[in-house]
N, C-alpha and C positions, 0 to 999 in steps of 0.2 A: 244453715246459718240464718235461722229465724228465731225472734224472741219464744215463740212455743217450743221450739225443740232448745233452745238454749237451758228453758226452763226445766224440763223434761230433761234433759243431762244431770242436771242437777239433783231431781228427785232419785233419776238411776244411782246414782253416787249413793245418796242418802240409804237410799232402799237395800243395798249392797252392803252399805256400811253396818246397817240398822242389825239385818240378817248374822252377819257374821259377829257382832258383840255378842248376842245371845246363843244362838244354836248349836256353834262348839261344842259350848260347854253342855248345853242339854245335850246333847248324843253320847258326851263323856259318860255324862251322870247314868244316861241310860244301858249303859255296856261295864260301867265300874259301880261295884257296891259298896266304895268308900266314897260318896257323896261331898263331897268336902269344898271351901272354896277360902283362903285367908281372907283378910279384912281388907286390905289395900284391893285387890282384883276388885273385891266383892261392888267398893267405892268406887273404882276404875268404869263397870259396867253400868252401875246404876247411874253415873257422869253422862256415861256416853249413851243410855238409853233413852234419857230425858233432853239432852241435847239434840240430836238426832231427830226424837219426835217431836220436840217444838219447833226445829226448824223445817219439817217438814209439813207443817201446820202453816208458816207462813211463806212458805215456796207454794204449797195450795193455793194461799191466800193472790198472791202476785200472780199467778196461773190464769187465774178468775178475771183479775183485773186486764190482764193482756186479750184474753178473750170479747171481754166488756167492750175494749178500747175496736178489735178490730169486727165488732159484729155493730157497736153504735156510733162506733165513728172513723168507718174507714178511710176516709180519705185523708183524715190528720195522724194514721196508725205509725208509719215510717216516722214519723215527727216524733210522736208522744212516746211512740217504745223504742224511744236509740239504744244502740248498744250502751249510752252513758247511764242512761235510767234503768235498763237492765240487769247492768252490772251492781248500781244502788241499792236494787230491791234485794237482787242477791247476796248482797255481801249485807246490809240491811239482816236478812232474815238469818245465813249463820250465826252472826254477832250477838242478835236479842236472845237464839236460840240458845249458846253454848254459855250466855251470862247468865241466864235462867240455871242451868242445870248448875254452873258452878255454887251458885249461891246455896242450892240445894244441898249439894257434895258439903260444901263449909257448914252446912246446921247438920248434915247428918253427923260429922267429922266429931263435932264439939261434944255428942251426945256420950254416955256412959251404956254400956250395951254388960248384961247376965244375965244369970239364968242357963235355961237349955237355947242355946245358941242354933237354933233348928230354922230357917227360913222356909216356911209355909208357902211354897212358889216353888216356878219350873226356875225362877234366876233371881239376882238382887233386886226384886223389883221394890220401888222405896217404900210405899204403905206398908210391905212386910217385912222388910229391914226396921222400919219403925218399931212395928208390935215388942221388939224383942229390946227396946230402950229399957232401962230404968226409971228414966228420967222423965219429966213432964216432955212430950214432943206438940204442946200443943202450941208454941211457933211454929215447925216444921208442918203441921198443919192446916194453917193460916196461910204461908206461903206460897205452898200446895194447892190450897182451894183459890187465891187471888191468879197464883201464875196459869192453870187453869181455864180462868175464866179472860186471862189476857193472850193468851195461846186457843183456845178452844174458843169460848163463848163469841167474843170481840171479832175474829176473823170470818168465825161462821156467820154473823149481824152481816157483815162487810159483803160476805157472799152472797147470800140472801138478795141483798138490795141489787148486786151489779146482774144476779140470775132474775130478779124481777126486771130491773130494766132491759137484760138481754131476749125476753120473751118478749115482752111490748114490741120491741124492737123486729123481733122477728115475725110475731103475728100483723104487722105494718106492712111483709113484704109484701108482695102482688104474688110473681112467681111463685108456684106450689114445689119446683126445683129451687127455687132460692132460699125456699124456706128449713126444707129439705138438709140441706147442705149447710146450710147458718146453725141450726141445730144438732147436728152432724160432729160440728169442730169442737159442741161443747158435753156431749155424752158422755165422752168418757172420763171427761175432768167430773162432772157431775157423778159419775161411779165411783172414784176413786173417795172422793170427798165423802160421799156417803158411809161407805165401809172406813176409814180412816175415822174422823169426827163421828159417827157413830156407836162407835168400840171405845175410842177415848173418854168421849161424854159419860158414858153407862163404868169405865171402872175409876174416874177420876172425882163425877161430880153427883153418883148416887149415894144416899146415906148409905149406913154401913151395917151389914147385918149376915149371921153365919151360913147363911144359904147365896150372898153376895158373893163372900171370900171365894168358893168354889166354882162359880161361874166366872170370875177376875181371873181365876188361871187359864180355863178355854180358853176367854176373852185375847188374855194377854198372850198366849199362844197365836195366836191366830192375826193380833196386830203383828207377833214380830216375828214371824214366818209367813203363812199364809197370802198376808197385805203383799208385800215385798216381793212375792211369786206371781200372787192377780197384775198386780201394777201393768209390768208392759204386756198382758196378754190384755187386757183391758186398752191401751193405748195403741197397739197392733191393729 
């Protein structure tokens, strides 16, 4: 019953949730050779793919800052992370997360889709739901590169500065055990953040080119499987 594991509940949730939107259906697709998915699912999963990982972008993000709070100012920690603040960041970070992916859902909705109806990916992931528009998608990818950079770029800035001042901090300590242990609490949030913002940055916010597309599937395999299995042996 601490603000770290409160947060860390949360990410399990996410991580669980994340998994099970996608992998189903890969294991379907991989034992049946009628590949198929209707439209409404296909918008169900791409909903809840993108919702999912921006909120777990800013459960990241609040992770950092609980860290921050209790390695540069501990003795005001109980004060500053009540469960009232807690709860704010939390409900905070669903909220921005699932209005993000909605508004997403409503441009991809409005779009005209023909052609060979084939999505190029392990699942509806939205750049390749895109390709298969008709229509100009280049709002849909405006929104994409802004939300992005307000999920991904803006949170990573955020972290950056509370992991510089969490080193300052730490290389201040005297004790070679204190320092030890101060750095300790923040590794594996520092893993986690790496591989997550890492994979994201590289299939969201690199130009776009045909030797891309096919590393964007490992990629995205491996954010929404792989991430989601590291998590708590990483936090363990």
């Amino acid at each position: 019953h601490t603000p770290m594991y409160f947060f860390l509940s949360h990410l399990a949730i996410i991580d669980m949730s994340y998994a099970s939107n996608n992998v189903p259906k890969m294991l379907a697709n991989l034992v049946n050779q009628k590949r198929t998915i209707s439209f409404a699912p296909c918008i169900v999963q791409t909903f809840l793919y993108l919702g999912l990982a921006a909120t777990e972008c800013l459960i990241l993000v609040a992770m950092s800052y609980d860290r921050f709070v209790a390695i540069c100012h501990p003795l005001q920690y109980t004060v500053i992370m009540s469960w009232r603040a807690c709860t704010a960041l939390v409900i905070t970070s669903w909220s921005c997360g699932f209005v993000l992916a909605l508004i997403h859902a409503i441009l991809l909705v409005r779009l005209l889709f023909c052609g060979p109806l084939e999505i190029n990916h392990l699942f509806c992931e939205i750049l390749s739901v895109l390709k298969l528009a008709c229509v100009d998608t280049w709002i849909n990818k405006v929104v994409i590169f802004s939300a992005s950079v307000f999920v991904l770029v803006g949170p990573l800035c955020l972290m950056l500065v509370s992991y510089i001042r969490i080193l300052w901090a730490i290389l201040n300590i005297q004790s070679k055990e204190g320092r030890k242990k101060a750095f300790s609490t923040c590794s594996s949030h520092l893993c986690v953040v790496g591989l997550f913002f890492g994979i994201a940055m590289v299939v969201y916010m690199v130009p776009e080119s045909s030797q891309r597309e096919e590393k964007e599937k490992i990629l995205s395999l491996f954010h929404s499987l792989f991430n989601p299995m590291l998590n708590p042996l990483i936090y363990s």
